[in-house]
Structure formats: structure tokens, C-alpha cells
C-alpha positions as CSV (number, residue, x, y, z in Angstrom):
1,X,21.4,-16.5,3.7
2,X,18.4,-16.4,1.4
3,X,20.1,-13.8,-1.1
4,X,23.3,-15.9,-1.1
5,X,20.6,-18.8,-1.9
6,X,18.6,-16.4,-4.5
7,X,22.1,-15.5,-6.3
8,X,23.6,-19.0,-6.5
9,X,20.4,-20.4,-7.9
10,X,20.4,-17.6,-10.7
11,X,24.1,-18.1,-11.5
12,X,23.3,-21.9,-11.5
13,X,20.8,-21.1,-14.1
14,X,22.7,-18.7,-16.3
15,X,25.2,-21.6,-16.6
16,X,22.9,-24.2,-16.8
17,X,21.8,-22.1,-20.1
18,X,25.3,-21.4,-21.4
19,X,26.5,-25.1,-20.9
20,X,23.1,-26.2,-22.7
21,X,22.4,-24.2,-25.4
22,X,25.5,-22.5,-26.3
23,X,28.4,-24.6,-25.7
24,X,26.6,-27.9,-27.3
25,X,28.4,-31.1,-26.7
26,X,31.2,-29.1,-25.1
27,X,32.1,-28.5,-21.7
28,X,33.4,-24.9,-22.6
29,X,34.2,-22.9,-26.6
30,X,38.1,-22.3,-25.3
31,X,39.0,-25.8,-24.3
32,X,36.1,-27.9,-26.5
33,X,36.2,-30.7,-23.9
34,X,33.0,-33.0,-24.7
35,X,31.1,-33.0,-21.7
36,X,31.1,-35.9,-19.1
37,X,30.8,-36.5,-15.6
38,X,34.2,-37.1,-15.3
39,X,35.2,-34.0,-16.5
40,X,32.7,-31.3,-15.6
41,X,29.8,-30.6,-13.6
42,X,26.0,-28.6,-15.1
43,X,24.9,-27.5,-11.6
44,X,22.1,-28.4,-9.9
45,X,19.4,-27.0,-12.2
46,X,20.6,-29.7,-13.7
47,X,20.1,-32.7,-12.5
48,X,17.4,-35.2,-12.7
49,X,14.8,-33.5,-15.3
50,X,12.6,-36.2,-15.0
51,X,9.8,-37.3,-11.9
52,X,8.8,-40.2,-10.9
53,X,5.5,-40.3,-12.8
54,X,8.0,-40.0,-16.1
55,X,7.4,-36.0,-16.5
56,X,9.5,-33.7,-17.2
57,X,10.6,-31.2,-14.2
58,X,10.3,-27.9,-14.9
59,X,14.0,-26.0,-13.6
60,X,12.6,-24.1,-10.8
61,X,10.9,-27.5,-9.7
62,X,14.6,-29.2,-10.3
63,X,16.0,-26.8,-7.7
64,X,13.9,-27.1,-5.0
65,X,14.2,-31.1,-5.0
66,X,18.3,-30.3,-4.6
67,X,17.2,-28.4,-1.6
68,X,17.9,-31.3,0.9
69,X,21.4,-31.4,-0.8
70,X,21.9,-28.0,0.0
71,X,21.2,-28.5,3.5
72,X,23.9,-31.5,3.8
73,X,26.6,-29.4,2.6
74,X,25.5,-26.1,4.4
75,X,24.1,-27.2,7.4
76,X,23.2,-23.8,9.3
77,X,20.5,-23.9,6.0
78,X,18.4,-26.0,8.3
79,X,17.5,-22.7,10.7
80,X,15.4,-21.8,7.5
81,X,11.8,-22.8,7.0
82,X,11.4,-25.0,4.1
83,X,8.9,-23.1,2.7
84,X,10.7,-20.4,2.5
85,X,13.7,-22.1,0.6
86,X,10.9,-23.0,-1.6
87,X,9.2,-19.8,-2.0
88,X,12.4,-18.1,-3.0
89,X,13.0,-20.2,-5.6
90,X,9.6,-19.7,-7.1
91,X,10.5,-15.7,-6.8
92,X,13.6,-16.3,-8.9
93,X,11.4,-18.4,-11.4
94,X,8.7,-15.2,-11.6
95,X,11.2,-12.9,-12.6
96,X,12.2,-15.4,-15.1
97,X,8.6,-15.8,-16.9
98,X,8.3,-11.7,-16.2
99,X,11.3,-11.7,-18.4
100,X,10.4,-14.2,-21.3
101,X,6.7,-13.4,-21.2
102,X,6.4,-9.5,-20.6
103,X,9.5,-8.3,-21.9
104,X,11.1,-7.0,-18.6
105,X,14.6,-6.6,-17.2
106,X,16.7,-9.8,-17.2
107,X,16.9,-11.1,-13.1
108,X,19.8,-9.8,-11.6
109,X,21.6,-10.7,-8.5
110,X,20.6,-9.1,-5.3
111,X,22.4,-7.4,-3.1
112,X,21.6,-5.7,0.3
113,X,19.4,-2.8,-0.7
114,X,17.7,-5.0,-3.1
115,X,16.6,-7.9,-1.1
116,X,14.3,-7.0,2.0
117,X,11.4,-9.7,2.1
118,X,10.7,-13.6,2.4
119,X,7.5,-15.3,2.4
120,X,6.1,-18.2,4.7
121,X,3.8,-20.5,2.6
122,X,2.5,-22.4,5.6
123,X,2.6,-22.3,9.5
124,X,2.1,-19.1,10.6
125,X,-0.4,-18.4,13.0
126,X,-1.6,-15.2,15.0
127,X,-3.2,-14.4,18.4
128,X,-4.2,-11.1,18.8
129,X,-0.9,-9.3,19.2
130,X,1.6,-12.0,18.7
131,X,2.3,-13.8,15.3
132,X,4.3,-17.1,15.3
133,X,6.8,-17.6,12.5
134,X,8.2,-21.1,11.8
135,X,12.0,-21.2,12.8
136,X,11.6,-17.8,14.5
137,X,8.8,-18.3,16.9
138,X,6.4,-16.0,18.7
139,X,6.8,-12.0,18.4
140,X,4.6,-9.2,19.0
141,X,3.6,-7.0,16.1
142,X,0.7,-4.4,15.9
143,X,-2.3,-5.9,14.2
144,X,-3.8,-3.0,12.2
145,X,-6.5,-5.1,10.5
146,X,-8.1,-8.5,12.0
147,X,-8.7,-11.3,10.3
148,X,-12.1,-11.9,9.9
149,X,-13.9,-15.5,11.2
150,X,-13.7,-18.3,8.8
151,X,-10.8,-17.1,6.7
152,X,-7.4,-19.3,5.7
153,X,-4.1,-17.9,5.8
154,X,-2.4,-18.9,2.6
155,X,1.2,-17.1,2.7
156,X,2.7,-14.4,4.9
157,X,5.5,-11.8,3.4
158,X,7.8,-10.2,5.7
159,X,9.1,-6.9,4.6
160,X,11.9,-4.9,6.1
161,X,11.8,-0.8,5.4
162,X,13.7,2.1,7.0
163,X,11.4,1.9,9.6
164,X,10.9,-1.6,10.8
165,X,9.7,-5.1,9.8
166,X,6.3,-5.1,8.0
167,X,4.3,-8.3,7.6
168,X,1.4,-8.5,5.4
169,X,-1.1,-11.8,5.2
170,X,-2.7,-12.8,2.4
171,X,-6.1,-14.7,3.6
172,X,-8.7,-16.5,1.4
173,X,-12.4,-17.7,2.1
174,X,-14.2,-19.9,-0.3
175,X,-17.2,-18.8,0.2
176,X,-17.0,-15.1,-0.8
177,X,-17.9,-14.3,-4.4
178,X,-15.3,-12.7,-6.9
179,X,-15.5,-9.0,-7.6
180,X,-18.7,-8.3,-10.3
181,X,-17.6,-7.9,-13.6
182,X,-19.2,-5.1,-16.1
183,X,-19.1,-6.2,-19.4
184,X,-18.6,-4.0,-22.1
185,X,-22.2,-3.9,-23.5
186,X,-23.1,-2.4,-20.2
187,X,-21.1,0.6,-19.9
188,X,-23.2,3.5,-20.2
189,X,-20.9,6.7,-19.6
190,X,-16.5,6.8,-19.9
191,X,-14.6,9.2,-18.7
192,X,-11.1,9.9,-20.5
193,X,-7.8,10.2,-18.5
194,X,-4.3,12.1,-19.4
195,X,-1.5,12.1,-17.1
196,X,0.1,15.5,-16.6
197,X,2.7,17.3,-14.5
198,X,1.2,20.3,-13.9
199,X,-2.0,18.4,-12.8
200,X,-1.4,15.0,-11.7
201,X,-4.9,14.3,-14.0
202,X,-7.0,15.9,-16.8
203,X,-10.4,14.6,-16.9
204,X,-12.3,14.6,-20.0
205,X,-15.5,16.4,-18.2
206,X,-13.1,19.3,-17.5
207,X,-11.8,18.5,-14.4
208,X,-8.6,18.0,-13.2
209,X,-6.6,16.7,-10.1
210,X,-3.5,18.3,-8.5
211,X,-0.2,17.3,-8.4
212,X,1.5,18.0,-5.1
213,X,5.2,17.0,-6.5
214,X,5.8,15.1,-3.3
215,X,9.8,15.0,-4.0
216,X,10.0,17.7,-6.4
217,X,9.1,20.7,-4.6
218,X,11.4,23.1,-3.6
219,X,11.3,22.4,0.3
220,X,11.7,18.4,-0.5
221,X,14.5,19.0,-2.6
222,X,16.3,21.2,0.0
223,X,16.2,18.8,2.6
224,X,17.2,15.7,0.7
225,X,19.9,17.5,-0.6
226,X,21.0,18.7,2.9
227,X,20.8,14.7,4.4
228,X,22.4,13.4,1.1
229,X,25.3,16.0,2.2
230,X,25.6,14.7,5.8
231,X,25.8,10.8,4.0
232,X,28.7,11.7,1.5
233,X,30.5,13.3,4.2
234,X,30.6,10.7,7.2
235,X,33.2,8.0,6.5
236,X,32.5,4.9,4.4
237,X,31.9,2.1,6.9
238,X,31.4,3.9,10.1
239,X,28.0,3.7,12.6
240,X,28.0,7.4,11.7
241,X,27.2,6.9,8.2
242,X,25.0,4.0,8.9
243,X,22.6,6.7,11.1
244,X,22.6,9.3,8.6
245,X,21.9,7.2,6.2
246,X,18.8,6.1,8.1
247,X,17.6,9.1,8.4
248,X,18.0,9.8,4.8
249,X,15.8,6.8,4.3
250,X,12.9,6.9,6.8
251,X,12.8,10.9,5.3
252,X,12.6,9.2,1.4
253,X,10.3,6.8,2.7
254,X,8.1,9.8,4.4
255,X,7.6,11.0,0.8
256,X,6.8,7.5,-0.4
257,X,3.8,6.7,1.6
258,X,2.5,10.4,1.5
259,X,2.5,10.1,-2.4
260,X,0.8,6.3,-2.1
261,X,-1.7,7.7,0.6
262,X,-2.6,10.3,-2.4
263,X,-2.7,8.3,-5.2
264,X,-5.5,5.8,-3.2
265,X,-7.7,8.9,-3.0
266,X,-7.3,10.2,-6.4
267,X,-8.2,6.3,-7.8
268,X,-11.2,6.6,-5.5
269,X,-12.5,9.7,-6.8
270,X,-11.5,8.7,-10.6
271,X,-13.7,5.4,-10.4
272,X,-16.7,6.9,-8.8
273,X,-17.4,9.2,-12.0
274,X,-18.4,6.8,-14.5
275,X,-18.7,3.3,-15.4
276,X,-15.5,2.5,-17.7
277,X,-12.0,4.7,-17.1
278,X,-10.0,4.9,-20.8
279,X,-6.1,5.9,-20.2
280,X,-3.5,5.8,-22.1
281,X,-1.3,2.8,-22.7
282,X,2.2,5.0,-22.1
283,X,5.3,2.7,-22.3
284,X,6.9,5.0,-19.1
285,X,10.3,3.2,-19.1
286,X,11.4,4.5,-22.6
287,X,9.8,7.9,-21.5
288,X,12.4,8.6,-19.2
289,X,15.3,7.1,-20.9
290,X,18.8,9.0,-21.4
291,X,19.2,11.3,-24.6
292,X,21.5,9.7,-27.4
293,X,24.9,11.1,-27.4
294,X,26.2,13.2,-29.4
295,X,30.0,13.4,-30.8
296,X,32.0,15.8,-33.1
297,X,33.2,13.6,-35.9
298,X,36.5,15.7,-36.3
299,X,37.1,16.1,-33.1
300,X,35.5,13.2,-31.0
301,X,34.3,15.4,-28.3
302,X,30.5,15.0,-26.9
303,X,28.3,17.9,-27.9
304,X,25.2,19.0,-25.9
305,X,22.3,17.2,-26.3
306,X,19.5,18.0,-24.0
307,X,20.2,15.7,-21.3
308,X,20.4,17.8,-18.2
309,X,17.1,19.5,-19.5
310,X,15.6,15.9,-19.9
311,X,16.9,14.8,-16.7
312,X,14.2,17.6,-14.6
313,X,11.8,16.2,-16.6
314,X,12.6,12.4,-16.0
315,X,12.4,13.5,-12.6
316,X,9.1,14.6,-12.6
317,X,7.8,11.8,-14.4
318,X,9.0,9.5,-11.6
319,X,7.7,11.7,-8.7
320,X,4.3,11.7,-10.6
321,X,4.2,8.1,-10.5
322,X,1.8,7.4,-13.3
323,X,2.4,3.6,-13.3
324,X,1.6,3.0,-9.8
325,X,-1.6,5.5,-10.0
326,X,-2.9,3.4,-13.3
327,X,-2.3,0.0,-11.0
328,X,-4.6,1.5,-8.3
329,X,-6.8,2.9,-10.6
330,X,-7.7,-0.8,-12.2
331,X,-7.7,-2.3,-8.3
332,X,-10.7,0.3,-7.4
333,X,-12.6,-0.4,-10.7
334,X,-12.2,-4.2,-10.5
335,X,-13.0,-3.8,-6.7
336,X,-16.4,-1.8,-7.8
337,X,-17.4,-3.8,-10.7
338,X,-16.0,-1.3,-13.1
339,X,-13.3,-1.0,-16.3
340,X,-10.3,0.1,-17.4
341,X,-10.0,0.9,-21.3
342,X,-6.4,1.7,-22.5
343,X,-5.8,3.1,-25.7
344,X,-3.0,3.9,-28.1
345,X,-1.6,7.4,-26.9
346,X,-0.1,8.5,-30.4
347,X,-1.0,11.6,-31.7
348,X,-3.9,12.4,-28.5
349,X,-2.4,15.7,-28.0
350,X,-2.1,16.8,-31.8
351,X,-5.7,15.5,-32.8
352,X,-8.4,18.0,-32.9
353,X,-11.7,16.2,-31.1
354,X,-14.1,18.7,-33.3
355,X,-12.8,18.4,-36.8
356,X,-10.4,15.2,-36.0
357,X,-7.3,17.1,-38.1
358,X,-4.0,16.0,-36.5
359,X,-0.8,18.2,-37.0
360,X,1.8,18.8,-34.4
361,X,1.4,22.3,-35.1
362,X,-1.6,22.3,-33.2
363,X,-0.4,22.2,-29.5
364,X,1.8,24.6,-28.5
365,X,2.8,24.0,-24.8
366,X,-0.4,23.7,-22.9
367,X,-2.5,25.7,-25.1
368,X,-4.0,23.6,-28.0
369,X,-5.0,25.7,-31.5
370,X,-6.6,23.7,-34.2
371,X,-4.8,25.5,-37.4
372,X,-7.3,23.4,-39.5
373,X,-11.0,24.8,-37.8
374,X,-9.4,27.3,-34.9
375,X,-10.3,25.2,-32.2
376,X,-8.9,26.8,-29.1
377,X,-8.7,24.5,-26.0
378,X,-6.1,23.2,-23.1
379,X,-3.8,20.8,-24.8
380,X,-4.3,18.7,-22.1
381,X,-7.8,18.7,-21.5
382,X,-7.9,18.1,-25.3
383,X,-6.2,14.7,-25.1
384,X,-8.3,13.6,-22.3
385,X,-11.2,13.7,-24.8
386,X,-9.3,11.9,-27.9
387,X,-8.7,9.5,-25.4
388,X,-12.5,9.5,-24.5
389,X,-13.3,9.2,-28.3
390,X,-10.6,6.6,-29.0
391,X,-11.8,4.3,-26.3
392,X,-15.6,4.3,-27.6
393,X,-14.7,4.1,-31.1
394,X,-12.3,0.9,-30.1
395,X,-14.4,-1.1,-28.4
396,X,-17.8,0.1,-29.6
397,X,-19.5,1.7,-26.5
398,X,-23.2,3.0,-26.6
399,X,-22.9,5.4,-24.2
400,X,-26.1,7.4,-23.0
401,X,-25.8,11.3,-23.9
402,X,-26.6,13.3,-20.5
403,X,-29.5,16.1,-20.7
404,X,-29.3,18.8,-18.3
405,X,-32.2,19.0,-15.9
406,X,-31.4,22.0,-13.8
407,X,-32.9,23.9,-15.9
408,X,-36.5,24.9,-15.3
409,X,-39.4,25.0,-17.7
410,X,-40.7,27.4,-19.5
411,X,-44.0,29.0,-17.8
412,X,-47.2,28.0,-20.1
413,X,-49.3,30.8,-22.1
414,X,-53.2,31.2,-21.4
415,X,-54.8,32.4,-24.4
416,X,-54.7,36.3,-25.4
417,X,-52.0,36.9,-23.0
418,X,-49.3,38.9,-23.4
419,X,-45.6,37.3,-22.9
420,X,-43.4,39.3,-20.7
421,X,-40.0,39.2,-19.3
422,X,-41.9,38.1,-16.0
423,X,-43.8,35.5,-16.6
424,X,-41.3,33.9,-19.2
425,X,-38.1,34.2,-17.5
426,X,-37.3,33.4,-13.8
427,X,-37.2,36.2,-11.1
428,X,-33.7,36.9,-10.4
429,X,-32.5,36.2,-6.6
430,X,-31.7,39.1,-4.6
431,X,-28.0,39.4,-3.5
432,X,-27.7,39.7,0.4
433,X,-24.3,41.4,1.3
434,X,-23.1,39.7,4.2
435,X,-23.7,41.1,7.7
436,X,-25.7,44.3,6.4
437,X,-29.6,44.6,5.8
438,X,-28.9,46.1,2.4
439,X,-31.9,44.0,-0.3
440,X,-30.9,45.9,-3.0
441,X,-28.2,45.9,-5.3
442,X,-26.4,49.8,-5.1
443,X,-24.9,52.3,-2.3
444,X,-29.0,53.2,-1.2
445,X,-30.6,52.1,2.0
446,X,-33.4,52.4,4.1
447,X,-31.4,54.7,6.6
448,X,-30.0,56.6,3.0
449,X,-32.0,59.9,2.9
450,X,-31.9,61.0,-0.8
451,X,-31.6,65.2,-0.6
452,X,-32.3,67.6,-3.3
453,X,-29.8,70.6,-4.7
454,X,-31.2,73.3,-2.5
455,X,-31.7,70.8,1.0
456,X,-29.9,72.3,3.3
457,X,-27.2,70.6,5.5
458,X,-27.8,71.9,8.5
459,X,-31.6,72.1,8.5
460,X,-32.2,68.3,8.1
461,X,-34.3,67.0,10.7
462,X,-32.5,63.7,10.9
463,X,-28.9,64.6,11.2
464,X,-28.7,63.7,14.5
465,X,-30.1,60.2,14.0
466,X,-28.3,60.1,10.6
């Protein structure tokens, strides 16, 4: 009912836009009929445009006043919370502003697989085990976290995945501070960030994070391909179908929360190294985008061009995940008082961070050659320190050089004595092989008896010990 709601409202808006600003004065282009009332009908978006305090209604705020209409002519609409009606509405109108104002996908219409969630605004309340939802009632659910006392429950999202119902509260308290903000004057030490497939992360202090390739290892890809078998071949329509397609599902969404369970304790580990995080600002949808075509002009046949190579790779670019592990990564720094820089990824992987030359020429898979100063380096440990470089030189960081301090001083001189090997440099540590009581590096022990050329064998007076 709510994604019949959801797609009627969008289609009442598409039309709403083509009657307005398209047709004109017309009704419709074919028939150029001037509109009137007695001859067509705008939709409810709209309707009245203006309040009662003589402002003008904005359209999602148009649609939800012709929500009590909607009731009268649907009337099994009542058995919905108004708040969710409402709610829904304003989830049409995000994707709206998501698609004016960020320059994402136009909202489509839902269909099955696409719309699993609603959200309660108000009048949901929980005790202990059992959560009441307006027009549903009480039900029993497994409280994994507690609210805390004095908190305000301000909207509650029901989710439905392969494997049941999922509710998740948002809760606010006035009285708890916002997250400390650093601000850029005080970041002392950066660490630079390059996403990668054959490590999930290249650090720019020469470490690096590993990818486990989740649904892109060879076992994975076995056993999807086995259940996506077992789908295709069970009739369309049938309860058989429905269960392997379940299974297919709850085995896709094992591999989903397995990579999200990872990518919380790589952001963890990324934001306790410095102060400020620089990554690069990748545009990820037109990274895995489809190959032009490419046609014979004599014949009009398609020639090879590189898809099916490109496709491999487009997978693991989604199995990687690099969006969602950049999200997480500015929710830990924001949660510990820290920030994320991003920076413009061209040419991080052909610029040279000793002599700053840039030439494509200079990476050559994942080995990096500088043909300008021979700089010889991992490609992508390389771009993990342009990207270092580019975010101090951006936004003007001081950041505080580190001295090493494991190293111990040098032993002070008296006068008139000699240096030596001993007293200048440190006494090396004796190795200890394990479970033996050899001290000394070498096949010799204390139990080793050393014998000269004319000892003989059987006259030693220890070969019975020995």
C-alpha cells in the first residue's frame, strides 16, 4: 500500500511538471486544449499552493494536506498511521532534492525488491522486549542495545531483509554535547589514503590493509553461482522458487554484513593513526561504467572493446566497496573529534613525491619508476603519499615532523681515552635458539669437545658420556 502510495505521488509529480512547465496554457501538445477545470485535471500536487497564513506550499507539503482525500476515496488507507503517509511523502521529496541538488539518479518507481522500509515519526513506544507500533500494536523483537534514561525517541524505521524485520530507533537527548570538532589549524600529523584491490588500503606510512574480496573469491563465486542455478531452474511463480531464492538471499546478505563488519574495523584502525585522514575524492559511479561500443562502419557489426575484461574489474570495485568504507571512515573521525581531507585524485599515481615529475610512463602496474630521477617505489604506496602532499599543500597544514627516539645515545668520552667499538656502539644481544642452552652463535657447545688431527676415536675419555 505505501509503494502504490510512493508511485502515484511520483507519477502525480512527473505530470504535475509536464502539465506546468512544458505544455503551457495547454492541457496536452497533440490536442492544444487550453486548460480548465472543465476539461482536465493537474493532480493533486496540484492543488491549493497557497496556506492559510498566504505562503506558498511547497509540493511535498501540497500532498500530504490531500492525504485525508486519499483516505475518502481508498478507505482501507485508514489502517495506515498518518505519520507514515506523511513520512513517505517526505522520502519521495529527498530523492527529489538528492536529484536537483547532488546530481543523483532521477526517483524511480518502486517495485517489490526495491521498497522494504517505513518510518513512524511519533507513537512508538518500547518495554523491554516488546515494541508497540501504531496501527499494528504490541510485538516482541530482540532489544540488542537499550535506550539509555532521559532520551526521546524521534522516529523509528522498520526494515525488512532476507532474514526478518529490523527496526532501528533514532533517539535524541538535549543535553548531550555534539561531537568536538578539530579545526584545521590544529592538525598536527595526516595520514594519506589510496583505495586498492589487491589491498583494500595503502597507507602513506607504509602500511596497508587487506582486502578479503568477500564476493569475489573463488569459493564465493562457486556457491552463488551454484544457488543462482537452483533459482533459474525452478519454475517462475512457484513456492519452490520463492525458497531458493531465499536462500540465495540470506547467502548474499551473509556476504553483506561480513564485508560491513570489516569495513567498521578498518575505519577504526584508519582514524586512530593520526589527526586528519586525506582520500581521494573518486567519482566511483563513472568508474565502473560500461565501455563505449564499438561498430564496423562497413559492415555495422560491434567490434570488441574491452568490456568483458572491464566487467571483472567493475566487479571488484563493487565488492571493495570504497564508498561505503569512505562513509564510515568520516563517521569514526567526526565521532573522535577528527577530519577527513579529500583531494583531487588526477594524476596521484603518475606524480613522483621526490622530484614531483608527472608522466604516465611512470607506473607500470603496481611497480612505480620515476623516468625523470629513477625513483623506484610501489605505485600504490606512491599515491598514498601525493595524496598526503596534496592534502597539506591544499589546505595549508603545519604538521609536526616526527624524530625517532628509539635510538640510544651515543656513550660520552673522558679525556685521553681511546674510542672503541665497545664503548661507542651498543653490545649486541645474544641470540638464544629456542629450547637448547646453546649462548653462542655456531654448531659449538659446552658438551662439543674440539679434538685435534692425531686424537684418537676410541681413546677419548668421554665417549661414553659424549
Amino acid at each position: 500500500m505505501l509503494r502504490a502510495n510512493y508511485n502515484w505521488s511520483l507519477a502525480d509529480r512527473i505530470d504535475s511538471y509536464y502539465q506546468r512547465y512544458i505544455c503551457g496554457d495547454y492541457c496536452d501538445l497533440r490536442t492544444k486544449v487550453i486548460i480548465t477545470p472543465l476539461t482536465c485535471s493537474l493532480g493533486g500536487a496540484t492543488g491549493n499552493p497557497w496556506s492559510n497564513k498566504g505562503k506558498k506550499k511547497s509540493p511535498v507539503n501540497i500532498q500530504i494536506t490531500e492525504l485525508p482525500l486519499l483516505k475518502k476515496a481508498r478507505p482501507w488507507y485508514d489502517e495506515i498511521d498518518s505519520t507514515v503517509l506523511q513520512q513517505n511523502l517526505r522520502r519521495l521529496d529527498n530523492a527529489y532534492n538528492n536529484f536537483f541538488q547532488q546530481n543523483r539518479r532521477f526517483p524511480k518507481f518502486k517495485n517489490r525488491s526495491t521498497f522494504r522500509s517505513f518510518t513512524y515519526a511519533t507513537g512508538v513506544k518500547i518495554k523491554g522486549n516488546k515494541i508497540y507500533l501504531p496501527k499494528l500494536g504490541w510485538t516482541k523483537f530482540y532489544n540488542s542495545r537499550p535506550i539509555p534514561d532521559g532520551f526521546k525517541i524521534k522516529s523509528v524505521t522498520v526494515r525488512k531483509k532476507s532474514n526478518g524485520y529490523y527496526v532501528s530507533v533514532r533517539i535524541e537527548h538535549k543535553s548531550v554535547p555534539d561531537f568536538p570538532l578539530k579545526n584545521i589549524e590544529e592538525v598536527k600529523t595526516v595520514i594519506g589514503l589510496d583505495m586498492g584491490l589487491g589491498k583494500l588500503v595503502y597507507c602513506s606510512d607504509s602500511s596497508a590493509i587487506d582486502n578479503p574480496r568477500f564476493a569475489t573469491n573463488k569459493t564465493t563465486k562457486r556457491l552463488q553461482k551454484i544457488r543462482q542455478r537452483r533459482v533459474s531452474r525452478k519454475k517462475k511463480g512457484s513456492n519452490n522458487r520463492r525458497k531458493s531464492q531465499q536462500k540465495l538471499s540470506g547467502f548474499q546478505y551473509r556476504i553483506a554484513i561480513k564485508r560491513e563488519a570489516y569495513q567498521w574495523q578498518t575505519a577504526k584502525k584508519i582514524v586512530q593513526k593520526s589527526d586528519a585522514i586525506a582520500i581521494e575524492d573518486l567519482q566511483i559511479s563513472n568508474m565502473i561504467k560500461g565501455c563505449k561500443p564499438k561498430y564496423d562502419e562497413n559492415t555495422g557489426r560491434f567490434l570488441k572493446n574491452g568490456q568483458s575484461a572491464k566487467r571483472a574489474l567493475n566487479r571488484l570495485i563493487a565488492d571493495a566497496s570504497w564508498y561505503s568504507l569512505t562513509q564510515k571512515i568520516e563517521y569514526m573521525a567526526a565521532k573522535s573529534g577528527k577530519i577527513v581531507l579529500r583531494v583531487n585524485p588526477r594524476h596521484t599515481s603518475q606524480e613522483c613525491s621526490v622530484c614531483h615529475h608527472i608522466d604516465p610512463d611512470n607506473r607500470k602496474g603496481e611497480k612505480f619508476f620515476c623516468t625523470n630521477c629513477g625513483h623506484v617505489d610501489d605505485a600504490n604506496f606512491q599515491a598514498s603519499i601525493n595524496i598526503k602532499n596534496k592534502a597539506i599543500n591544499h589546505y595549508s597544514l603545519n604538521i609536526v615532523k616526527k624524530v625517532r627516539r628509539d635510538l640510544p645515545e651515543p656513550k660520552q668520552l673522558t679525556l685521553f681515552q681511546t674510542p672503541t667499538s665497545e664503548l661507542t656502539e651498543n653490545k649486541r644481544r645474544k641470540h638464544y635458539a629456542r629450547k637448547s642452552k646453546r649462548d653462542v652463535p655456531g654448531n659449538l657447545s659446552e658438551y662439543t669437545l674440539q679434538l685435534s688431527l692425531f686424537n684418537q676415536e676410541n681413546n677419548h675419555p668421554d665417549r661414553d658420556s659424549l
